[in-house]
N, C-alpha and C positions, 0 to 999 in steps of 0.2 A: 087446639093443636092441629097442625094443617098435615093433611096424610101423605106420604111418600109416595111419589109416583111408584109405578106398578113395574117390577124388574123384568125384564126382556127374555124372552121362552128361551131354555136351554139348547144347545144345539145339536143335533141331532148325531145319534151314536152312526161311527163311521163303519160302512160295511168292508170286510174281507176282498181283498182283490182290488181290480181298480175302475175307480167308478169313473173316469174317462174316457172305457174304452171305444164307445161308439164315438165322441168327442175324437180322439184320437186318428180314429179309423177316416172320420171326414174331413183333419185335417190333412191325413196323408192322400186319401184322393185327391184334395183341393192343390194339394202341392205338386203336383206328376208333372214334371216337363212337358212343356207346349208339345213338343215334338212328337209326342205319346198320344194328343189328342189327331183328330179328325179335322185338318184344316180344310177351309171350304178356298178358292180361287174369288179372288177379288176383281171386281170390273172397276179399271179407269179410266177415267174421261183424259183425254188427249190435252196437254195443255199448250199445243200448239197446231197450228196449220203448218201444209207444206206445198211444194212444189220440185219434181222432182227431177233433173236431164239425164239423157243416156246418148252420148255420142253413136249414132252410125258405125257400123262396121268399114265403110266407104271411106267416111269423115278420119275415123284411126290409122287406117293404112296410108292415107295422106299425110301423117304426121301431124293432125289437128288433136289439140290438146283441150281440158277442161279448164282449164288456166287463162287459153285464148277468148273462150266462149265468157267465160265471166266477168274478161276484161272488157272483152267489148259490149257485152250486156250492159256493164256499169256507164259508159259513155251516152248508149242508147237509151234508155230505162232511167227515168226519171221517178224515184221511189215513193218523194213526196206528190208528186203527178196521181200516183194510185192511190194513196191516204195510208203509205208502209211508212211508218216511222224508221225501220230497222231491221237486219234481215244477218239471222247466223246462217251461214254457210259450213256445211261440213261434209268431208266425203262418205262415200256409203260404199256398202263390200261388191255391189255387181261392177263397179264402177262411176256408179253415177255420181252425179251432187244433188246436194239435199239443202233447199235453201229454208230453212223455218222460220215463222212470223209469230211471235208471241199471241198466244191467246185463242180459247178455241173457239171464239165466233169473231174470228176474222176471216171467213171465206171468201167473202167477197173480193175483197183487196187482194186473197191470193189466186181466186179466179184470173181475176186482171192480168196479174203479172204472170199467168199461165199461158192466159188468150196473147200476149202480146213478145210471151219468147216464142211461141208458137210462128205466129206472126214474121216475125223476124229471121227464127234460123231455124226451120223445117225442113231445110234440105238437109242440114245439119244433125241435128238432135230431134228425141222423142221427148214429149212433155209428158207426164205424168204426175194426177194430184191424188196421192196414195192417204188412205185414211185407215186410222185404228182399226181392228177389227178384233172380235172374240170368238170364239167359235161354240155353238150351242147344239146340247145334240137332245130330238125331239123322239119322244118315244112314245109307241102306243098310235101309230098310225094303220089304219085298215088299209087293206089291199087294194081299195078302189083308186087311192091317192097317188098322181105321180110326182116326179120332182117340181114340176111348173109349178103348181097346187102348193105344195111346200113352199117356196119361193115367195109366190105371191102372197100368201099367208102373211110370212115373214115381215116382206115391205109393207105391207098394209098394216099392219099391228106395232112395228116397230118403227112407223113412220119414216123410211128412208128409201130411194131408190132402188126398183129392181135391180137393175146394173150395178148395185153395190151387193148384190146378196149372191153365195155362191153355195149351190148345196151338193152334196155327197150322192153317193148311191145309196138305195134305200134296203134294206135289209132286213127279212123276214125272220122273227123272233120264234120257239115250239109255238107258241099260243096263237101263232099267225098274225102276229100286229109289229110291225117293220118298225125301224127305227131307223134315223140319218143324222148325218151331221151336220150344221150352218154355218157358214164365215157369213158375219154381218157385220155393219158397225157397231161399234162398242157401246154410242147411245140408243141404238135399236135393240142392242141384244138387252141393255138395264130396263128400256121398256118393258122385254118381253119376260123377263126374269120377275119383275113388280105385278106380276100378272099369274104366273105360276102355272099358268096353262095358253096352250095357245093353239084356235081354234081353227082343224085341216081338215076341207068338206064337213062331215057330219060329226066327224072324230075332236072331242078334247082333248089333243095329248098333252103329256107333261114333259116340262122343260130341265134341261141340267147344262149350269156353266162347266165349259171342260176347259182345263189346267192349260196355258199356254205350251206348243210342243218346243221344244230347243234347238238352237239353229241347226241344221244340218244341211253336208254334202249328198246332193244326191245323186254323186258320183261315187265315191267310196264309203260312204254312209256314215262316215264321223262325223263328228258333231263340234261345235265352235269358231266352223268356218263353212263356207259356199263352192262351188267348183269352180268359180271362176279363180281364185288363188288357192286351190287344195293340191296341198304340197303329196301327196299320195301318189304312186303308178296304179294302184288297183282300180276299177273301172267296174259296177255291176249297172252298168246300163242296157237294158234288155233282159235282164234277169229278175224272173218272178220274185215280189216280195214277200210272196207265203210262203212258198217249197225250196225257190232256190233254182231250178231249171229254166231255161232258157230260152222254150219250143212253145210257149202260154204268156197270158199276161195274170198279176194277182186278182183281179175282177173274173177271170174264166176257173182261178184253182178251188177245188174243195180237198187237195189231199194235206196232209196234218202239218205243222206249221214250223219250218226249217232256215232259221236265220244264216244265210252266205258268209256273214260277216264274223258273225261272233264263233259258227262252226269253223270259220278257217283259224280265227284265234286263239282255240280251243275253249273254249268258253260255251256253257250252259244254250243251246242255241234253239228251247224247244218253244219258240216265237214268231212272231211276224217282224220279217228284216224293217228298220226304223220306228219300229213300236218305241213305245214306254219304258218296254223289258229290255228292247236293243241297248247294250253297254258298252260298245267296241272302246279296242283299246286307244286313247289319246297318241296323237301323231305328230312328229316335231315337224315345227314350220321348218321347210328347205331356207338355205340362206342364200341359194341359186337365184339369181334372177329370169322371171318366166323367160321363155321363146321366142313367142308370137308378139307380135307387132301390137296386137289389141293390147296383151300383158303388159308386155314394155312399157307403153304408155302407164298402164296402173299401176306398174312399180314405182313410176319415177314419179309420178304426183303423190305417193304414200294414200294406194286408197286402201279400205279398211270397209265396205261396204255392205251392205244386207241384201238375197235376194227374198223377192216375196216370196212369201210361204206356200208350194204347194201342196192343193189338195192331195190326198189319196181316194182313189177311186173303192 
């Protein structure tokens, strides 16, 4: 007679309460909206080159347009000549135009077509070949270190020209080790982030990507737009960004920290004016058209442009 397999162990008596609770508990951690967590700032690489004009103040009061300059660029400028297959054009908020070349190791081809509007209408326009940048802030510098030091650091470990690297005022931490901030390119700053430290004189300091800041007037200190079309009358130009007075600049103040803007709008203003914390109220675009001569102009080509980001001191 052939024997019964062997019946399967009983299963085990269930206990009081609930035996999922830690179960439970990890899946409601794992659930928490992103927005709950700790995002880090991401660095991108540029997925194009650029080239960029800026009419003359001369050039606009003559009634020369960006319109003329690109027409006649296209007659002059032979694009297959340079090895540019193609080329968007689009306006930018100071004014200028932004001509971009797909792909970010086309420098060269955008070189060319730099050296050769240069070339061309210099009496005219300014050339500029403006590139990505991220801004990185280095901490744990000793006091022997100045900004050059910093600087050259920089380029050398992040492989890209001095001329492209711009750094802050350096800043003494209790512990006596300063800290600053870097505008670099964006593929120097991913170098220097893969690296986690980055080596100033005798000092290893550590590195942190900081958060892109948002466009802002650094005429009435809104934000979403530049002063060259900031539909505002208010004006703090000459007025300290830490206190708010008008007899200093924010690199000489140490008294406590009084935002002009947000204090006029009554708003929580215990800040540095354009910080992080700056929230001023959003300001409707005027449907006026500018005054000046320059403006005119940029109304009537519908520009829409960016200026470069100033540091803060």
């Amino acid at each position: 007679m052939t024997a019964s397999p062997p019946l399967p162990p009983p299963d085990p008596p269930r206990q009081k309460g609930n035996n999922n609770k830690g179960a439970n508990q990890t899946a409601k951690q794992s659930s928490k909206p992103k927005s709950a967590r700790m995002k880090k700032p991401k660095l991108s690489q540029p997925r194009t080159t650029a080239v960029v004009i800026t009419l003359s103040e001369e050039s606009v009061e003559k009634g020369m347009t960006y319109s003329q300059i690109v027409r006649q660029a296209r007659k002059d400028i032979k694009l297959g000549d340079l090895g540019i297959p193609g080329i968007k054009i689009r306006p930018t908020a100071t004014g200028a135009r932004k001509f971009e070349i797909p792909g970010a190791s086309s420098n060269e081809q955008v070189d060319l077509l730099a050296e050769k509007m240069r070339e061309l209408y210099q009496e005219h326009i300014s050339v500029a070949r403006p590139t990505k940048t991220a801004d990185l802030r280095i901490v744990g510098i000793d006091d022997s270190v100045d900004r050059e030091e910093v600087a050259e650091a920089v380029s050398k470990i992040g492989g890209c020209p001095l001329t492209q690297v711009k750094v802050g005022k350096i800043s003494l931490g209790r512990n006596g080790l300063g800290a600053v901030v870097v505008k670099c390119p964006v593929a120097a700053a991913e170098t220097i982030m893969s690296k986690g430290k980055l080596l100033v004189g005798w000092t290893s300091a550590s590195v942190q990507h900081l958060a892109p800041l948002p466009m802002r007037c650094f005429k009435c200190m809104g934000t979403g737009h530049t002063k060259k079309l900031c539909p505002s009358t208010a004006d703090y130009k000459g007025v300290c960004y830490r206190c708010g007075d008008t007899d200093h600049k924010a690199a000489e103040c140490d008294k406590d920290p009084s935002c002009s803007v947000c204090k006029k709008a009554g708003l929580k203003s215990d800040h540095i004016m354009g910080s992080g914390k700056c929230k001023p109220p959003v300001i409707a675009k005027s449907k006026k058209a500018p005054k000046t001569q320059a403006n005119k102009a940029i109304a009537m080509e519908t520009i829409t442009t960016l200026e470069e980001a100033e540091m803060s001191t």
